[in-house]
C-alpha positions as CSV (number, residue, x, y, z in Angstrom):
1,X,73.9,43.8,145.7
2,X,76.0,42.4,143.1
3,X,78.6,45.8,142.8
4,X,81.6,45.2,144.9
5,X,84.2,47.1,143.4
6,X,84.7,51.2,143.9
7,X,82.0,53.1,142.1
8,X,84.4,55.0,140.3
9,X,85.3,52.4,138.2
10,X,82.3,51.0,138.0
11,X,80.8,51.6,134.6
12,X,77.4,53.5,134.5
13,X,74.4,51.9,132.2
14,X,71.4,53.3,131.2
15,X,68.6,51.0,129.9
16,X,65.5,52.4,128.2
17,X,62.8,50.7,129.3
18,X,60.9,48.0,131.2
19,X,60.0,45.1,129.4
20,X,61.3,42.1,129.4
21,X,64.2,42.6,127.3
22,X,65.2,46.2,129.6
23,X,64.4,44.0,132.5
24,X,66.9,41.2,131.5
25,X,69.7,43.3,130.6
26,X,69.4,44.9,133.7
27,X,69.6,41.7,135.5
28,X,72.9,40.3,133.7
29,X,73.9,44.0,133.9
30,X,74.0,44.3,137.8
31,X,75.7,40.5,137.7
32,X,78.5,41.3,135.7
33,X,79.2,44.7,138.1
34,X,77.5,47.8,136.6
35,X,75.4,50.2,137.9
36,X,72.8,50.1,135.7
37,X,69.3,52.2,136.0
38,X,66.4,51.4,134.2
39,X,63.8,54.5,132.8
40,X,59.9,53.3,131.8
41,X,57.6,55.1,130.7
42,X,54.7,53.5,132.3
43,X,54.1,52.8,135.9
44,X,54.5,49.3,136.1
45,X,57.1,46.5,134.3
46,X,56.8,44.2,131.4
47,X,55.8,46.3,128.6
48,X,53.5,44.1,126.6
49,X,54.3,41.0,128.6
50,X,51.4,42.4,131.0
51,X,48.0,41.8,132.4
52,X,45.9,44.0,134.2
53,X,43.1,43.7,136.8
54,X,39.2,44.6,136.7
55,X,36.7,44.1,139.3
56,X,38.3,40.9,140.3
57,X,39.4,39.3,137.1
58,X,42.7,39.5,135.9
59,X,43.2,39.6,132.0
60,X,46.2,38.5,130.3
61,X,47.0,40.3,127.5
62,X,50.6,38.2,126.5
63,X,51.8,34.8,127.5
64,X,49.8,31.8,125.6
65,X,52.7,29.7,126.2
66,X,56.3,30.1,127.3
67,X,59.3,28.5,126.1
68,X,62.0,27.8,128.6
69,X,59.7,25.4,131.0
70,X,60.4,22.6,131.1
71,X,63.6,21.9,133.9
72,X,67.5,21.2,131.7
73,X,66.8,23.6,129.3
74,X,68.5,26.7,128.0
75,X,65.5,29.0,128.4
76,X,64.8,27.3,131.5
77,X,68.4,28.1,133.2
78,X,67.6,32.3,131.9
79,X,64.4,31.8,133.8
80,X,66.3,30.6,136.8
81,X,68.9,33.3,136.7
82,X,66.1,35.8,136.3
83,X,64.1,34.2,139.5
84,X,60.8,34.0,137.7
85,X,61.0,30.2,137.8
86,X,61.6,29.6,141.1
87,X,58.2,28.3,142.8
88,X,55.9,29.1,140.1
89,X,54.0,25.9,138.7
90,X,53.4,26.0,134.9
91,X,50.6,24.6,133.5
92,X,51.0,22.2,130.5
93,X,47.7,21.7,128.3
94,X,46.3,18.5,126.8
95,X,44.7,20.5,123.6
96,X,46.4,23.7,122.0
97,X,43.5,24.3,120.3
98,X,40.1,23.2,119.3
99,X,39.3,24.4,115.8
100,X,35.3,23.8,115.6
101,X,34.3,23.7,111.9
102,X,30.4,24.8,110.1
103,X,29.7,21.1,109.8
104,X,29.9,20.4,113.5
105,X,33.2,18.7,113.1
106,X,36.2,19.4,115.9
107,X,40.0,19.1,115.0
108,X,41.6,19.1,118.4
109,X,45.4,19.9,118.1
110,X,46.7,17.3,120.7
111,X,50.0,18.2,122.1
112,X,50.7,14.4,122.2
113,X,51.9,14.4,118.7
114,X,50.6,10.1,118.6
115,X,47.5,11.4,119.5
116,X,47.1,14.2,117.3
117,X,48.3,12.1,114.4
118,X,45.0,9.6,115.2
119,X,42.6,11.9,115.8
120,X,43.6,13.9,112.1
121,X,43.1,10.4,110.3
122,X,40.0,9.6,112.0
123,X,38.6,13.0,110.8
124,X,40.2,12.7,107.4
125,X,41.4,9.4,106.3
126,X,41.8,10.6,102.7
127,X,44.3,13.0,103.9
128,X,46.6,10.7,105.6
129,X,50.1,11.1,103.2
130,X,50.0,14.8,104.1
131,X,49.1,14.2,108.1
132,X,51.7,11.6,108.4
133,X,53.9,14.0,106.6
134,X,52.7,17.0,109.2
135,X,53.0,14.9,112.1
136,X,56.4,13.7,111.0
137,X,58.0,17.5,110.4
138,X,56.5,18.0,114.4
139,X,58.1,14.6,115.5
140,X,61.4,15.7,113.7
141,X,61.6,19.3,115.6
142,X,61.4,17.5,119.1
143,X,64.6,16.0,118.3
144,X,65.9,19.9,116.9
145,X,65.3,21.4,120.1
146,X,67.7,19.3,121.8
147,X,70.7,20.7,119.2
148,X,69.4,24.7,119.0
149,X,71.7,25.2,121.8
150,X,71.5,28.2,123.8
151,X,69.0,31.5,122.4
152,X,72.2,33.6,122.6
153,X,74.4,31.4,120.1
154,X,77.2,29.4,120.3
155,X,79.9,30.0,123.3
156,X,82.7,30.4,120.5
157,X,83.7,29.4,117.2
158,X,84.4,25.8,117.7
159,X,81.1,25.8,119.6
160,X,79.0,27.1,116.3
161,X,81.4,24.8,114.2
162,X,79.6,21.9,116.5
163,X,76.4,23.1,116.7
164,X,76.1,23.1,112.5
165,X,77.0,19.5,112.6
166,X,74.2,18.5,115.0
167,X,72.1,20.6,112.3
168,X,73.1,19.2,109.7
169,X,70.1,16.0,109.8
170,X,67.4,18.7,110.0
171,X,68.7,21.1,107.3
172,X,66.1,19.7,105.1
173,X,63.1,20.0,106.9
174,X,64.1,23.6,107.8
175,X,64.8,24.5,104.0
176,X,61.6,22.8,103.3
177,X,59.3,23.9,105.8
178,X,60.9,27.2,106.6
179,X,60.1,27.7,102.6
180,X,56.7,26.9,103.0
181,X,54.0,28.8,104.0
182,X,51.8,27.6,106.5
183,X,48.7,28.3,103.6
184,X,50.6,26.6,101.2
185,X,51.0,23.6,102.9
186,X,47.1,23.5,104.5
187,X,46.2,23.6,101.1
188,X,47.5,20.2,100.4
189,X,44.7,18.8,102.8
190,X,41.3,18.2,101.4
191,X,39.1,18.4,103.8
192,X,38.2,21.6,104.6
193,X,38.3,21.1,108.5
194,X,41.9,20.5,108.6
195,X,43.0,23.3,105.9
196,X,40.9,25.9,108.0
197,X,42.3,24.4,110.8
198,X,46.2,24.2,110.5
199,X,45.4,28.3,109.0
200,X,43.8,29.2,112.2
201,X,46.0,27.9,114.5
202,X,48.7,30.5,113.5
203,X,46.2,33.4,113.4
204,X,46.3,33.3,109.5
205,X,48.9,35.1,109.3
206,X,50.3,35.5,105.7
207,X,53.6,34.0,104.5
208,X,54.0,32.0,108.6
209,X,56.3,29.3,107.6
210,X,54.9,25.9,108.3
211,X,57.6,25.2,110.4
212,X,55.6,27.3,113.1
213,X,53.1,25.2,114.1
214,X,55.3,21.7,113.7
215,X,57.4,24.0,116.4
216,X,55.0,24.8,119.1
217,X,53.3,21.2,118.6
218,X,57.2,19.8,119.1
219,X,57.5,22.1,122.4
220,X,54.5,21.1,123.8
221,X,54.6,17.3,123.2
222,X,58.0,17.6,125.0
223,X,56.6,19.2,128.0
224,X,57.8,22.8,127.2
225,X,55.1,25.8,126.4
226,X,53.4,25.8,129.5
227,X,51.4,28.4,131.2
228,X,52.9,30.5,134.2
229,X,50.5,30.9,136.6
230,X,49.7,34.2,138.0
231,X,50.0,35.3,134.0
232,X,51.8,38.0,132.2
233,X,52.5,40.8,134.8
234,X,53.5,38.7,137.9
235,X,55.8,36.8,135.7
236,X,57.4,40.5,134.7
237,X,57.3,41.6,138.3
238,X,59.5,38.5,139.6
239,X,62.7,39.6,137.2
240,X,61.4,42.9,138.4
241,X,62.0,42.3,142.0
242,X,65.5,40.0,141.2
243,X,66.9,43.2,139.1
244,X,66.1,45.3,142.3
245,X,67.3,43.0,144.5
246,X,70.6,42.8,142.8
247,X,71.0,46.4,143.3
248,X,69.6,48.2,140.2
249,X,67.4,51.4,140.1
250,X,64.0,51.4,138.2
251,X,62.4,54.7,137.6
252,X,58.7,54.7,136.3
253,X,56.6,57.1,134.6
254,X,60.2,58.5,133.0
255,X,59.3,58.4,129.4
256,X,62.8,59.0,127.6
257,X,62.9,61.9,124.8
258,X,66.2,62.1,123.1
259,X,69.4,59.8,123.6
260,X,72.3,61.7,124.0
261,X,75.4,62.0,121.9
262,X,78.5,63.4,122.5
263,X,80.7,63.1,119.2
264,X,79.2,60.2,118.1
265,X,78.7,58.5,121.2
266,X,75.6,57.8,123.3
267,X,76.3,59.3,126.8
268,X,72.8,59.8,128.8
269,X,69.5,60.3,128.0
270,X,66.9,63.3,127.9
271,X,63.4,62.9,129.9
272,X,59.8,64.3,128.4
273,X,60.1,66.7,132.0
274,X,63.3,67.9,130.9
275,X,65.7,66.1,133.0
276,X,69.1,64.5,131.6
277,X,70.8,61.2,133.0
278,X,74.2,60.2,132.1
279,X,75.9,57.3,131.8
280,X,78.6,55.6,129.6
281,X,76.4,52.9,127.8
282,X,73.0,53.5,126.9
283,X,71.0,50.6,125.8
284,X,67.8,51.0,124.5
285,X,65.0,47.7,124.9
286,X,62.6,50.0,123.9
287,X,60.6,50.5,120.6
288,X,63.1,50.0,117.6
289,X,61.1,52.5,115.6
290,X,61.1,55.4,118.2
291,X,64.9,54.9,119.3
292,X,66.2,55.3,115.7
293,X,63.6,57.6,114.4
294,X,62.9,59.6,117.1
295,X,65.2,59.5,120.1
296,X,68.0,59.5,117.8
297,X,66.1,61.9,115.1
298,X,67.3,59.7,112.4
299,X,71.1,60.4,112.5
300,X,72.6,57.0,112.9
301,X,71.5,55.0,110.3
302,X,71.8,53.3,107.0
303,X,70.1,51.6,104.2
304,X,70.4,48.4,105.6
305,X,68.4,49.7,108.8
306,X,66.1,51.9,107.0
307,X,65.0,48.7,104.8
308,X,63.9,47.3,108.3
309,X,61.4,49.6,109.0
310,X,60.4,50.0,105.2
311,X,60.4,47.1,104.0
312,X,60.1,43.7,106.6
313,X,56.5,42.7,107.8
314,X,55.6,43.0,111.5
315,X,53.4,41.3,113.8
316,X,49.6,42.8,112.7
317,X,48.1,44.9,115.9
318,X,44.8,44.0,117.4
319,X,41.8,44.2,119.7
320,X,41.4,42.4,122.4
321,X,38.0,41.9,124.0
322,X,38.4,40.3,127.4
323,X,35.1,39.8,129.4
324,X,34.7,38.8,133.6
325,X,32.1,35.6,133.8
326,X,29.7,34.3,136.4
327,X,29.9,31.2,135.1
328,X,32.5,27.9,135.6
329,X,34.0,27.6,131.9
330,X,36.6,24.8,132.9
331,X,35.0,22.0,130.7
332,X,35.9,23.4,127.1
333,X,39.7,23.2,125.2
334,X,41.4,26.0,126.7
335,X,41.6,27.5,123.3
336,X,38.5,27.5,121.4
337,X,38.0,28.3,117.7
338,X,34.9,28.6,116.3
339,X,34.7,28.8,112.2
340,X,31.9,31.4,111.2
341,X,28.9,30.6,108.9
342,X,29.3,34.1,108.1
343,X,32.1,36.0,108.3
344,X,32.0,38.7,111.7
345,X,32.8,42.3,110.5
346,X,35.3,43.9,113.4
347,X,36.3,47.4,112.7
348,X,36.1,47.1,108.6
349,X,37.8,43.5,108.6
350,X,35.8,40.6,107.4
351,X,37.0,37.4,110.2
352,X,35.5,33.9,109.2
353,X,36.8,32.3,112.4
354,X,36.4,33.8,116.2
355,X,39.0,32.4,118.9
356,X,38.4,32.5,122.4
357,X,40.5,31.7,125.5
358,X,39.4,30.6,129.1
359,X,41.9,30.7,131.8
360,X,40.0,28.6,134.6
361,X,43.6,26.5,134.4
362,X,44.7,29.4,136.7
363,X,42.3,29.8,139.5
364,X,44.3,32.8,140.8
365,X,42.7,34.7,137.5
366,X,39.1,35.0,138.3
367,X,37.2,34.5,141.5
368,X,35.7,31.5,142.6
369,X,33.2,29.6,140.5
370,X,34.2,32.8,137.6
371,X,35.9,32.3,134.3
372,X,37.9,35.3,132.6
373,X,37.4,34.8,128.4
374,X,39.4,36.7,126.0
375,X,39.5,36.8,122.4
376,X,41.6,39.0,120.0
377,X,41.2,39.8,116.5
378,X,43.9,41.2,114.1
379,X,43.2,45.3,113.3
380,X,44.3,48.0,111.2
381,X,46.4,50.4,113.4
382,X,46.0,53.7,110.9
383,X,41.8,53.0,110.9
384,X,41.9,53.5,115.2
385,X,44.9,56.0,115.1
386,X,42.1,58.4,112.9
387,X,39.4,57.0,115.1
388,X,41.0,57.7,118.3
389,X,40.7,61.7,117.2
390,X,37.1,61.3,117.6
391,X,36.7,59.6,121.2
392,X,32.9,59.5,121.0
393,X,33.2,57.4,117.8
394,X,36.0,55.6,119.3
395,X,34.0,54.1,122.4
396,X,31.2,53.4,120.4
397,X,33.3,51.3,117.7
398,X,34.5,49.5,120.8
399,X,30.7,48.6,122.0
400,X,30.0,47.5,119.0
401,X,32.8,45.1,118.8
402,X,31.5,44.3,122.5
403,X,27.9,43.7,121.2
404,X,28.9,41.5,117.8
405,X,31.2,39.1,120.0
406,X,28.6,38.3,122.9
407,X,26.4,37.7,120.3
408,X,28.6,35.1,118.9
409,X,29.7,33.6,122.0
410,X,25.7,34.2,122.8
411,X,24.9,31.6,120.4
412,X,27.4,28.7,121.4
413,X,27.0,28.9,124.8
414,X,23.3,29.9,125.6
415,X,22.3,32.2,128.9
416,X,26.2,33.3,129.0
417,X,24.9,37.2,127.8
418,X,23.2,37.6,131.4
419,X,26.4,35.9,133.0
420,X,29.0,38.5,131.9
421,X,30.1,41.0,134.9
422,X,32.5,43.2,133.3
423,X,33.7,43.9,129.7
424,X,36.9,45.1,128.9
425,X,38.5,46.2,125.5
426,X,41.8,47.0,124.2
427,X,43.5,48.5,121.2
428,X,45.8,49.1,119.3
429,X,46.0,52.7,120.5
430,X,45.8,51.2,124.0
431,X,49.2,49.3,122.7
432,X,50.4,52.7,121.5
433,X,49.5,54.2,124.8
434,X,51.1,52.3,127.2
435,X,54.1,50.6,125.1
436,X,55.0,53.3,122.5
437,X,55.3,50.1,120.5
438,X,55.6,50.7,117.0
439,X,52.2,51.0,115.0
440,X,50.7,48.9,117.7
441,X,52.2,45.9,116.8
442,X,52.2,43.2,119.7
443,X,54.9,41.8,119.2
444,X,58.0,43.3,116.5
445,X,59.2,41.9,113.4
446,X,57.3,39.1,111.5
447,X,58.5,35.4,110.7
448,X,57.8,34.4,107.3
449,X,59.0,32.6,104.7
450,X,61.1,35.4,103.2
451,X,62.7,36.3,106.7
452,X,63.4,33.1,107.8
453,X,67.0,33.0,106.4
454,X,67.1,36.3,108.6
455,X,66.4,34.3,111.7
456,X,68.5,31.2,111.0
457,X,71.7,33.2,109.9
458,X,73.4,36.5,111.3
459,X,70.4,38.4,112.1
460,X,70.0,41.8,112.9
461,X,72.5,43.9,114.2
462,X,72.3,45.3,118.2
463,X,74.4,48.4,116.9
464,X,73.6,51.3,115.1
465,X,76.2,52.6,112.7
466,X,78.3,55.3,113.5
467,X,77.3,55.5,117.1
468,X,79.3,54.1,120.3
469,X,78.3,53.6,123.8
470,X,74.9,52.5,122.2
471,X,73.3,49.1,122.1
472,X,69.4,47.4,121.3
473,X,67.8,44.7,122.7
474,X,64.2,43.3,122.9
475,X,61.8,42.3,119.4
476,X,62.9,44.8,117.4
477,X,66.7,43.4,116.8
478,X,65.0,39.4,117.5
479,X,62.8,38.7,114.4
480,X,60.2,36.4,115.6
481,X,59.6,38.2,118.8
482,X,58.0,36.5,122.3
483,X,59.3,36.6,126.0
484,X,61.6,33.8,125.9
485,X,63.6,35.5,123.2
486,X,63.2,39.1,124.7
487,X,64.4,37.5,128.2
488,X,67.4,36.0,125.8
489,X,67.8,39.2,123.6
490,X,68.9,41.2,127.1
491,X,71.6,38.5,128.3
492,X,73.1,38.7,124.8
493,X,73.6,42.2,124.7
494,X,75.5,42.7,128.6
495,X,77.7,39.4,126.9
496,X,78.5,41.0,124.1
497,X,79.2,44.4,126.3
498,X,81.4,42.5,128.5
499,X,83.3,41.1,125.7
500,X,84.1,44.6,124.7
501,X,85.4,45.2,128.0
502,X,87.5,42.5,128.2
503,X,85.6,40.8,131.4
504,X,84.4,37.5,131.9
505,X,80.4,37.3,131.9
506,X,79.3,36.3,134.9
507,X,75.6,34.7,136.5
508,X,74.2,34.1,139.6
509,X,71.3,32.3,141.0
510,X,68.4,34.3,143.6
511,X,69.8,33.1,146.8
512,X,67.0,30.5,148.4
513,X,64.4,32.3,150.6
């Protein structure tokens, strides 16, 4: 219990819900000495940073790869603080991806950058200016991480005056490759294998900047990116059990309503059942969409926020078929991509390439001599928001997906058909359902090449105009999205109340069990 002074002076916060942004700020809220209550509208933490159990298997439905694990950095020292780090072993891989091509070609994306740049030449020596050039940009971001400083910014001005200066060698290779899209620059490779390739590793995803990939590849050569074991929902249940041991309430199955306002300040919040909870900050780490839209009905807003929400690109929503094997699937990359000879129709979307994921790594996810596979494909939210008014047609769309994948997977690994023990499929209405997260998007806004200046400069603001007592953290305010910057996103915004009060931030470390 981290409140020691009279609770009458003790300033009352309400946080809007669970994930891992409302889970953070209520850590470093109940550190720095207020009373802070979290409300959630489903029944367990972690909003999409969650997994969820059937018949035995466990499927993950977030965390590829986490920043923040490797011991001495930034992230790492938030995971501490939070107490998720503490005796959990992370799993680092060899291969972030195999990308298998039509020809019968592999391009294995080694996370030992030497590596990687050998095995790309021996596949395409004609392509070696633009690999070593590739391979180079990911050798050169190793080196950045060590000057990005803390996710929360600099300590104070002379701190940011320092931390340009340490920038100031990579400048170019962020101009240049935070320019560039990740198509643009696989198109410079002429073999096909590596231009599918360095495409599918992103997810295709239109206008990624190249930078992306040269970034995870830089994380993972340095031994950061790792896997937690126990997945997505246990790592969101440890900061859920260090925000409740440090004192704070959590309140599930409290779906929020309406924020609020009291001349122009935020002051409680309304619950679907009716109820009203004050307080004298409310912050809200959920949905950016829904708090300014809906909680707040539109009032406190302006053109620069409305752009958001008209204008920037978010991540695309998606299915995710998971399926429960009787069969040891421990040999293959732990990320497998398998290029199409025809391309796979999924809900009125053409794919040319089908990834799939085994998690036999973590022994904790399946039973014994079991594998748990998964494999996700980018989907139209409006198509299954009109198809989810017709439930019949809505489970059968999702057995047909079912059908079309096994028959893929079918094919590359023969007999696995009779071997599959439970099938499992999400989404995006499943998204919708249990994260209220806008348009089903997993994650918030997109990183491209025309947001990038977003992310390296100011970026969004945590206030809304016009209203006090009111603050936003999570993906929605953190272009780019992910865990590590949600986790981030929540210590940022109890700072930057605590500067407002005029009290020193404070952090504490779990006490040793």
């Amino acid at each position: 219990m981290s409140l020691k002074r009279n609770d009458k002076q003790v300033k009352k916060v309400i946080i809007i819900g669970a994930g891992i942004a409302g889970l953070s700020a209520g850590c470093y809220g109940q550190m720095n000495g207020y009373k802070t209550r979290i409300f959630e509208l489903h029944d367990k933490p972690g909003g999409l940073c969650t997994s969820w159990k059937r018949k035995g298997y466990t499927f993950d439905g977030c965390i590829e790869w986490l920043i923040g694990t490797t011991s001495g950095s930034t992230v790492n020292r938030i995971w501490h603080e939070l107490g998720t780090a503490q005796g959990r072993q992370f799993i680092h891989h060899d291969v972030y991806q195999r990308i298998e091509g039509i020809d019968g070609r592999a391009l294995s994306f080694y996370t030992d950058i030497d590596r990687l740049e050998r095995h790309m030449k021996e596949l395409a020596p004609n392509d070696s200016d633009v690999i070593e050039e590739f391979c180079k940009g990911a050798r050169g971001f190793t080196r950045f991480l060590d000057v990005m400083g803390s996710p929360e910014g600099p300590a104070s001005r002379l701190d940011g005056i320092m931390m340009g200066f340490r920038m100031l060698p990579f400048m170019g290779s962020l101009r240049k490759y935070g320019r560039m899209s990740t198509e643009e620059f696989a198109a410079r490779f002429s073999d096909p294998l590596l231009r599918q390739g360095v495409c599918a590793a992103v997810d295709d995803m239109q206008g990624m900047p190249a930078m992306a990939l040269m970034m995870i590849l830089a994380f993972m050569h340095e031994g950061d990116g790792c896997f937690p074991t126990g997945g997505s929902l246990e790592f969101a249940r440890a900061i859920e059990r260090r925000y409740l041991d440090l004192g704070g309430e959590m309140h599930y199955r409290s779906q929020v309503e309406r924020i609020l306002v009291e001349d122009d300040r935020a002051v409680g919040v309304r619950l679907t059942d009716g109820t009203e909870h004050h307080a004298d900050i409310v912050i809200s780490a959920a949905d950016g969409h829904a708090t300014i839209f809906d909680m707040l009905q539109g009032q406190y807003i302006n053109d620069k926020v409305r752009g958001y929400y008209k204008e920037l690109p978010i991540f695309p929503s998606w299915i995710q078929v998971s399926l429960g094997v009787k069969r040891d699937l421990s040999n293959p990359a732990q990320a497998a991509v398998y290029m199409l000879d025809e391309p796979l129709d999924i809900a009125g979307e053409k794919h040319t390439y089908i990834r799939f994921r085994h998690f036999c790594y973590d022994r904790s996810l399946a039973p014994h001599g079991k594998s748990v596979l998964v494999t996700t494909f980018s989907s139209d939210h409006a198509y299954w928001q009109e198809l989810y008014k017709e439930p019949e047609r809505y489970e059968a769309e999702k057995k047909e997906i079912a059908t079309k994948v096994i028959h893929v997977l079918e094919r590359r690994m023969p007999g696995i058909a009779e071997q599959i023990e439970v099938v499992d499929i999400s989404t995006p209405m499943t998204v919708v359902r249990y994260t209220g997260n806008w348009q089903g998007s997993q994650e918030g806004w997109l990183i491209t090449t025309e947001t990038f200046g977003m992310v390296m400069g100011k970026g969004m603001d945590k206030t809304l105009p016009g209203l006090g007592g009111f603050y936003m953290c999570g993906q929605w305010v953190e272009p780019g999205g992910g865990v590590s910057t949600a986790a981030a996103s929540g210590r940022i915004v109890i700072k930057t109340i605590c500067r407002k009060d005029k009290k020193r931030f404070h952090v504490s470390l779990p006490a040793a069990s």
